[in-house]
N, C-alpha and C positions, 0 to 999 in steps of 0.2 A: 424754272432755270433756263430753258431755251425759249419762254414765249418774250414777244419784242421789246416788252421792261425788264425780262428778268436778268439774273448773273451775268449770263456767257454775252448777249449782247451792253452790259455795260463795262465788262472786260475789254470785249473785243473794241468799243470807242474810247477808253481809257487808253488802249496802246495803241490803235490806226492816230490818235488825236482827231477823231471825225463825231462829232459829236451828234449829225444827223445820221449816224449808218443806225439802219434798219434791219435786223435778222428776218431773215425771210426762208432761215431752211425747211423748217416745219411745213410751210407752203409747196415745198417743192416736192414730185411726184419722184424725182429721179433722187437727191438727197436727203427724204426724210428718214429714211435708213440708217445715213451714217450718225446722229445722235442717238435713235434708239440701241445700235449698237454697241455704243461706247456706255449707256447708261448700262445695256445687260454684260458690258463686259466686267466693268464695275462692281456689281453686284454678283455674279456667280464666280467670276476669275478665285477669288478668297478660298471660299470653301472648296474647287478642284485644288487647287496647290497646295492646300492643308492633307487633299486627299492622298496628292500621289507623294507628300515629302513626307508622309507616316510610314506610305508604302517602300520609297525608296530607300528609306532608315531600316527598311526590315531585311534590306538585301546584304547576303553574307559577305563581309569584306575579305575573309579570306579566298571565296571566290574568284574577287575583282583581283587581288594579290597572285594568286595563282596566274590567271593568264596574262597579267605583265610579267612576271616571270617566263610563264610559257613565251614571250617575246609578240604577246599580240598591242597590235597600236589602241591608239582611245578611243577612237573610230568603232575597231573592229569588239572592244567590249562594252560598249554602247549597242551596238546592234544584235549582238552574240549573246550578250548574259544578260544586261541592263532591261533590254526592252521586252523580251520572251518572259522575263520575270515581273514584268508589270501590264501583261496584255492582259489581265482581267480588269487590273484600275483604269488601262486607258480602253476597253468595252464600257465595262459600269462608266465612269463618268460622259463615256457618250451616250450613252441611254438616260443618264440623268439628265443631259442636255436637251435632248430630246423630248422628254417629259416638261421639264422647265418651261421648253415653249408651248407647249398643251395649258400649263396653268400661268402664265404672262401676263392677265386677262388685266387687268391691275395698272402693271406699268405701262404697257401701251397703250390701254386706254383712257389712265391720265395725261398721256404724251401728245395721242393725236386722236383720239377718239375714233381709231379706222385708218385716220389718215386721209389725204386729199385723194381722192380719186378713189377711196377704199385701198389702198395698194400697201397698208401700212398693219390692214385689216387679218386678223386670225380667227381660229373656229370658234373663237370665245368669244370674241368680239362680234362675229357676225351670227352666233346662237342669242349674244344679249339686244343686238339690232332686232333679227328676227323677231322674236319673241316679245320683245318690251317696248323696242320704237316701236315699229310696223304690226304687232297686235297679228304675230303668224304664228301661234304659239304650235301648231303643228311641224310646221318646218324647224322651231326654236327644238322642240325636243325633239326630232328627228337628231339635230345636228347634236344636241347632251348626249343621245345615245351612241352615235356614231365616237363624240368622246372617249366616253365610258371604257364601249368595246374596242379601243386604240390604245387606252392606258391599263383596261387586263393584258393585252400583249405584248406590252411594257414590261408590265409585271411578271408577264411568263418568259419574257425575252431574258430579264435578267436573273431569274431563278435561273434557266439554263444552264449561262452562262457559268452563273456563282459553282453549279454543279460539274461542267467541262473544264474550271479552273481548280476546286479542291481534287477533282482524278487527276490534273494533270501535277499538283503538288505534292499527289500519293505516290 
């Protein structure tokens, strides 16, 4: 999609009418960033907005009814009722973000493989360098483990959490 014959540059010479323009982001150390970004926003944006408009459907409307009665602005029950009753979906969904980029291994390394200069590079990426380019498999599973023990914490981070949010529903 983004290498020099794909879509986005013969999009982008369909509307400039430049028929030699060359995409060359992928090359760049400073904006290779911005397509991997748009392709992960792509891709996870779906499932958080599925997450928090199940959760936002769960919030009682005779609540939000109450304190426009009580004469509070939109403002003030957006930040009052609205968002204190969704700080577990927006914890968990950052921790699932966080995790997401732990296993990416995938799309960026179909993207840029590293990336120029490595700058595009993550712990997957540079556990699969390690170990399978460069034949360091010591270092390769040093870096799996170091994984491993980042995503039980993950996992204990969001246990917690799930547990500080059903008390605070109790």
């Amino acid at each position: 999609m983004f290498s020099p014959i794909g879509v986005v540059p013969r999009i982008i010479q369909s509307i400039t009418n430049n028929p030699d323009y060359s995409m060359t982001i992928m090359n760049s150390k400073q904006l290779a960033m911005i397509p991997i970004g748009f392709v992960l926003l792509w891709v996870y944006t779906g499932t958080y907005l599925i997450i928090f408009l199940a959760n936002l459907q769960n919030i009682d409307p005779n609540i939000i009814e109450a304190a426009q009665i009580d004469g509070a602005a939109d403002g003030q029950i957006f930040i009052k009722i609205i968002v204190p009753q969704l700080y577990g979906v927006i914890v968990l969904t950052s921790i699932l973000a966080i995790s997401g980029s732990l296993r990416s291994f995938d799309l960026l390394f179909a993207m840029t493989g590293g990336g120029p200069a490595y700058y595009t590079n993550l712990l997957a990426i540079y556990m699969y360098q390690k170990a399978f380019v460069f034949y360091d498999y010591g270092v390769g599973s040093a870096v799996s483990t170091v994984m491993v023990i980042l995503s039980i914490v993950l996992v204990i981070l969001v246990r917690f959490v799930r547990r500080k949010v059903e008390a605070m529903e109790a």
